[in-house]
N, C-alpha and C positions, 0 to 999 in steps of 0.2 A: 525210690529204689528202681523204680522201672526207668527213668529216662536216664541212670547211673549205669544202669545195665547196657541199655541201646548205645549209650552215648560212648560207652569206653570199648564195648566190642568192635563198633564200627569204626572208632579209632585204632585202635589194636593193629586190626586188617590192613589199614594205609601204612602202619608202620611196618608190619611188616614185610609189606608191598616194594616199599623204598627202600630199605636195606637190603632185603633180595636181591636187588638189583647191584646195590655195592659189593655186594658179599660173592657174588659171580663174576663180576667183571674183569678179576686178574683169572679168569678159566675160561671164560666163555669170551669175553672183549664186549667193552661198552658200546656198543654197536645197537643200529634201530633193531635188527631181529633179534637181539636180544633181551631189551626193552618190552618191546614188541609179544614176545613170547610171555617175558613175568606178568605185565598189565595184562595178558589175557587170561592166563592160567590165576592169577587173582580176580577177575570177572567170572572163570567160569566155579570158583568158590564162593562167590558171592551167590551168584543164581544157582547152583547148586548147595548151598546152604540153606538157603531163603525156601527153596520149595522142598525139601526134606524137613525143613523146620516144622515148616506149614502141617506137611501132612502129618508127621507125628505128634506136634500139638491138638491135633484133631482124635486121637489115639491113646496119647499117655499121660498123665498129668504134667504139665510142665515143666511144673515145682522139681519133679526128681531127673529133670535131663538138664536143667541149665546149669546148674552145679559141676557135675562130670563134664559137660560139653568146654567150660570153662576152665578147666583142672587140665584137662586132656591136651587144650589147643595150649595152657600155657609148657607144658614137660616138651610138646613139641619143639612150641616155640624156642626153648631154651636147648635142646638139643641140634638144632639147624646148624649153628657156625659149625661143631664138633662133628656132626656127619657129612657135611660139603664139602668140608678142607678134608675127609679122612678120605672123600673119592673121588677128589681134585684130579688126581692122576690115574684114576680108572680110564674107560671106553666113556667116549663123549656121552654114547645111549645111555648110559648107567648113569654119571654125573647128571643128565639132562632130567633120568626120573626121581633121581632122590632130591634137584630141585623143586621139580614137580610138585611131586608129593608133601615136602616141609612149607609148601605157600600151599597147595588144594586142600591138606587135612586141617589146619588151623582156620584159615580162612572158613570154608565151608561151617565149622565147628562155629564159629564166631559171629555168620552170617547169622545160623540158625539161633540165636539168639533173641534178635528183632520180633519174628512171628510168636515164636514161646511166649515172650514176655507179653504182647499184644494178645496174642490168644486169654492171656490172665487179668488183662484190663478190660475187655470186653463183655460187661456184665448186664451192659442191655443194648440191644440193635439199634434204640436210637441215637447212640451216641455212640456209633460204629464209625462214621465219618471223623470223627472228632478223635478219638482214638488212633485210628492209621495214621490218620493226617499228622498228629503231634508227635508222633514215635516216628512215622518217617521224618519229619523236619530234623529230629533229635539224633537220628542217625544222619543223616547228612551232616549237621554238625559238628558232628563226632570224625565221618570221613574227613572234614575239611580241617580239623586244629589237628588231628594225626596228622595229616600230609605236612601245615608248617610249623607244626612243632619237631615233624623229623629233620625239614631241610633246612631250616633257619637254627636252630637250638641242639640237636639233639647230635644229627652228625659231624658238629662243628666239634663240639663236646667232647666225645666217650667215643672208641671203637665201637665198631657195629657187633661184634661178638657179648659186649659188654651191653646194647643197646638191648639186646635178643634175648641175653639172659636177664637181664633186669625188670623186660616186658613178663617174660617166664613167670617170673615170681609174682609180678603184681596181678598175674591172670589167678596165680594159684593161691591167691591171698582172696580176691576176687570171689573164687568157687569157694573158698572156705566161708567167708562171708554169708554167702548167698544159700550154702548148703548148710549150717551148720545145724536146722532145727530138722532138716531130711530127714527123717529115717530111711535106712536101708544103704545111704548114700556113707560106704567107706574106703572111697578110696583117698582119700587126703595124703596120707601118709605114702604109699607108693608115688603118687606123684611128685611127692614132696621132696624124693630119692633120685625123682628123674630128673628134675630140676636145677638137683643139687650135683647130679652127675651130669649134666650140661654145664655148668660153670666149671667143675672139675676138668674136663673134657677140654675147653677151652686154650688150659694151660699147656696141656701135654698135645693137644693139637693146635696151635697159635697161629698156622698160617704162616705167610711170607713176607707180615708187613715189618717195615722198624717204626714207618709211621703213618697212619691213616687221616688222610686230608679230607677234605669237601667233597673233593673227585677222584682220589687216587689213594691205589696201597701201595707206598711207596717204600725201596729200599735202597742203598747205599750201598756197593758192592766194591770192595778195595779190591786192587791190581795186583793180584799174588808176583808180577813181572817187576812194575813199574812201583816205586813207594807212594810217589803222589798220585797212582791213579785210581781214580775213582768212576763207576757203572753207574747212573743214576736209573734206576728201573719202575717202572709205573704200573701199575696192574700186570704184573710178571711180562712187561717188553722193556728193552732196552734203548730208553731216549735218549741219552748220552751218556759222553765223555767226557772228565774233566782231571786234567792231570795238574794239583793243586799248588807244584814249585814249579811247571810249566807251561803257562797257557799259550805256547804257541805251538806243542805238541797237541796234534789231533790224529786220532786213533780210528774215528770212522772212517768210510771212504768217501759217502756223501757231505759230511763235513769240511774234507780234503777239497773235493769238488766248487763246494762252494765257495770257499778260501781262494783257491787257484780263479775261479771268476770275478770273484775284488778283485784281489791283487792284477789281474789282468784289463779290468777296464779301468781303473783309478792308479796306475802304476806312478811309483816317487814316492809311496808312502804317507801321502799327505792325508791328513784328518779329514773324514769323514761326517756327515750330520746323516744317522743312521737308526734305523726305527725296524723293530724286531714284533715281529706276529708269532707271539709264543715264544717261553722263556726256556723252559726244562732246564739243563743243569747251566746255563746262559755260556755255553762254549764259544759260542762266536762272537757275541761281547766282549767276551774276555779275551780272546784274540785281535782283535779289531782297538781293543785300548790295550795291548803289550806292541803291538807293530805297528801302529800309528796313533803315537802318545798326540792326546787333544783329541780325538776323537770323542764324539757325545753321540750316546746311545741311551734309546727309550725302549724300552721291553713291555710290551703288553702278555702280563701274564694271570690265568684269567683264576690261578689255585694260587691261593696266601701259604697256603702249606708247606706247596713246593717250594715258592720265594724265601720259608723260614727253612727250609732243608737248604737250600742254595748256600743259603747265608751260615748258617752252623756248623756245617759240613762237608761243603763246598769251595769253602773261602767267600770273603767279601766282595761284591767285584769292583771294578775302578771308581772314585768316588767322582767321573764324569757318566757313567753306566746309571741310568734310574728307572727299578723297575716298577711298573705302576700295575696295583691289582686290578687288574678291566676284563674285561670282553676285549677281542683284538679288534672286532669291527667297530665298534663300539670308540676303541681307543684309534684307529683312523678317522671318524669324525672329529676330534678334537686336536688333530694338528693343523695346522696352516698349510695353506694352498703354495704349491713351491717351496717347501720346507726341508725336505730330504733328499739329500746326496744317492741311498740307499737304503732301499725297503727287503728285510728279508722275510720271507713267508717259512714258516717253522714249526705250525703248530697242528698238533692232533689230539683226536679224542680215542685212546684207544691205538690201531692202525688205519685211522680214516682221517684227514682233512677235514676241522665240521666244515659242513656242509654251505653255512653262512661266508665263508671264507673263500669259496670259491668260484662267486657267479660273477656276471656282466656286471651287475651294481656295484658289490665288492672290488674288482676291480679299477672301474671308474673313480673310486676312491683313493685307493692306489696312487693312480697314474693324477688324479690332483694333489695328491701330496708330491711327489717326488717332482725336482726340478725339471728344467726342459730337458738332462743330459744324464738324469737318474736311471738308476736299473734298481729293475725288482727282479728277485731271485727267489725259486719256493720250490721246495723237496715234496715229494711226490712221490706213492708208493702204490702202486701196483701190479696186479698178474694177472695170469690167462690171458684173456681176449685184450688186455689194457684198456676195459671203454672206458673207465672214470680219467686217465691219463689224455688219452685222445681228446674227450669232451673239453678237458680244463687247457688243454695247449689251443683247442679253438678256440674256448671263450677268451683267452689270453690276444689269441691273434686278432680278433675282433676290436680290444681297446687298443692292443698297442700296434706299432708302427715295424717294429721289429722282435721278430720271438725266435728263442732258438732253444732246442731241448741237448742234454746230455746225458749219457749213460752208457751201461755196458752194451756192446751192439748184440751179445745172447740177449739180453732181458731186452732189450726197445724191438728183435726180431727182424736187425736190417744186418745179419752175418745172412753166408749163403746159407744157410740153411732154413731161415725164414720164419720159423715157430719163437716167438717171443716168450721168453722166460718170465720174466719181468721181475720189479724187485725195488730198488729205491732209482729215481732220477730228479736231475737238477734242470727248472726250466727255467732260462732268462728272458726278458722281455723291456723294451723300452725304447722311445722315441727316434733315440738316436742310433746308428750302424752298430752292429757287436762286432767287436774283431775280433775273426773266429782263428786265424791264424795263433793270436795270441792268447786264447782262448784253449786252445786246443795244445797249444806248446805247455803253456799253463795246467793243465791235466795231465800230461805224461811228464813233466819234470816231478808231479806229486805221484807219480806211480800208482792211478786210479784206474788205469786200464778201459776209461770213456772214448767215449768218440760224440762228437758233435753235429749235429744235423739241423739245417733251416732252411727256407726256401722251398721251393719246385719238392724236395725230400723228403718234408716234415708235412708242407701240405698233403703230401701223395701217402704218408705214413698217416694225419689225421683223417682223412678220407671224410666221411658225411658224419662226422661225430658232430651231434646235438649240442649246442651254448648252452652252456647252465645260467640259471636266472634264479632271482628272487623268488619266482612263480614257480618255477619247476628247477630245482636241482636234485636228482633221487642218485644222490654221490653214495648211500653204503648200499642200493642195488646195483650201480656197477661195478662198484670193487669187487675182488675175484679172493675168494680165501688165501690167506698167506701160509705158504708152509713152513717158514719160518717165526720165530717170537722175538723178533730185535726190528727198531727202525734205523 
């Protein structure tokens, strides 16, 4: 019963560690500081469970706090989805403590577990060592089949509201179990109400998914304008457009952007061998196979979720379009050297480019895959000071031969006025001259309202901004918070 106890508390806590983190993500954004934030506020439960356990084991009998500590962290537990989504749209302070709070009070409660139960196994000093020692291995244990039973099993599975309340229950089964010969110990039943209004709760608060992937709360938003058009949205941001009896209508402006830079350096129409870093609603696939039929397109997209949203709800796309579930860097190792006409850079985590996607290495890869006369093309989104934009256009210039950025000249901060907005930009890069003429004709025939900069321009706009590398790329400390929720 003791390593039953250790062993499912300290899994509990990982589970509820990693869901946390899903369960925020369309409010807070999958971002390192917000990561960051839940693994510490779950550490500082841990250690603050662990030595309140202690001392009160030193104090109370056990026997009558593991019961309650167990009941207590499950009603929590089960009440988290139903409180987070009701203060989603409070003051960020207030969301930021009622996360708080639903991972530090369970946690902590759950921590305190470990010592209670050890305090009750230790019935002679000499086999004090022998005791810690097996109950810690057994929590450890317990952390580590929590952790891949949440990411391999569990969120594959079942909504994480469903994960939350389901954990609820088995905590409250759990205290019952464990408390039943208690005297004194009644609160069963109450908690049993809290539990039960946590799943309740769930229904009438459900949040903004239609459907919860691996990585994303995804929803599907029709075009009250247009009949075929369709929002595809990710953690409450907008990654595309896809208007499904039209795919050569595009709706965004960076999309627009990058359209007007094919068709401007591959002009004739002619088919393309083209290789996509990041899928989301695959708009530009599907553009790419309506305007130059024979085109073959590879899509590395790294959510199976999203690729069965695309497909259900999105329409099918060309049967020369194949999208492959990978890592995007991942799935540039496995093309051939000289393979591609065109590379387009497309993907985020969140509002951030991971991280992997944007050093000196990564693009060295890049620039082997794509032929000698290839262009790579990669949207880009930043504000304020632009240092993550800056950085990525030097690492850029660094591999290739020729780079040139695009954007509105408010957000890039080269109008007279000089304070850069910032916001989405399109950077091209490759071997051979961009012609910017046609480039730029190419932009204002699509009514994007960019302007184009390279050379002497773009150098003196990146100034001393740091290459990002394998070693060092800190891409979500330089992004600058977005005041907008669309990419």
């Amino acid at each position: 019963m003791a390593v039953a106890l250790v062993f499912g508390s300290s899994a509990a806590v990982l589970v509820v560690e990693i869901v946390a983190l899903r369960l925020l993500a369309p409010y807070l954004g999958l971002t390192l500081e917000t990561s960051t934030m839940v693994i510490g506020i779950a550490l500082t439960a841990i250690a603050l469970g662990s030595w309140l356990g202690g001392l009160i084991a030193d104090r109370v009998e056990p026997r009558r706090i593991i019961a309650p500590a167990l009941g207590v962290s499950g009603a929590v537990v089960a009440l988290t989805p139903a409180a987070l989504r009701a203060t989603a749209e409070w003051a960020p302070v207030v969301l930021f403590l009622v996360a708080a709070l639903t991972i530090l009070v369970p946690g902590a409660l759950l921590a305190a577990v470990t010592p209670l139960v050890t305090k009750l196994r230790l019935t002679s000093l000499t086999e004090t060592g022998t005791v810690v020692g097996r109950l810690s291995g057994v929590g450890t244990a317990g952390s580590i089949v929590g952790t891949v039973l949440t990411g391999f099993v569990l969120v594959s599975r079942w909504p994480v509201s469903g994960i939350l309340v389901g954990l609820g229950t088995l905590l409250l089964v759990g205290s019952v179990l464990t408390g039943w010969r208690t005297r004194g110990w009644s609160g069963t039943p109450a908690l049993a109400l809290m539990v039960i209004a946590g799943g309740l709760a769930t229904t009438v608060v459900p949040g903004d998914c239609d459907t919860e992937t691996r990585y994303h709360c995804v929803q599907v938003v029709a075009d009250p304008v247009r009949d075929g058009g369709r929002t595809l949205v990710l953690d409450g941001v907008r990654h595309s457009y896809v208007d499904t009896t039209d795919p050569t209508y595009l709706k965004f402006t960076y999309v627009r952007a990058i359209a007007g830079a094919v068709d401007s350096a591959f002009p004739g129409r002619e088919p393309l061998v083209a290789h996509h870093l990041g899928g989301g609603g695959l708009t530009i696939p599907r553009y790419l196979a309506a305007t130059r039929p024979g085109t073959r397109s590879v899509v590395s997209e790294i959510d199976s979720g999203v690729v069965r949203v695309d497909r259900d709800q999105l329409g099918r796309p060309d049967p020369r379009t194949e999208v492959r579930v990978e890592d995007g860097r991942l799935g540039l190792r496995r093309l051939g050297e000289g393979s591609r006409d065109l590379i387009i850079g497309d993907a985020f985590g969140g509002m951030s480019v991971p991280w992997h996607l944007t050093t000196t290495e990564a693009m060295a890869d890049v620039r082997r895959v794509l032929t000698k006369d290839g262009l790579y093309i990669a949207n880009l989104i930043d504000h304020g000071g632009l240092a993550f934009a800056r950085a990525e256009v030097a690492t850029l210039s660094a591999t290739f031969k020729y780079v040139s950025l695009a954007g509105r000249p408010a957000d890039l901060g080269i109008d007279p006025n000089g304070t850069p907005e910032g916001g989405n930009f399109v950077v091209l890069a490759s071997n051979r001259p961009i012609d910017l003429r046609a480039t730029q004709k190419a932009l204002d025939a699509r009514q994007v309202g960019w302007e184009i900069i390279t050379g002497a321009s773009l150098a003196s706009w990146v100034g001393d901004a740091q290459l990002l590398t394998d070693d060092f790329a800190p891409v979500d400390q330089l992004l600058q918070p977005s005041p907008r929720r669309s990419r």
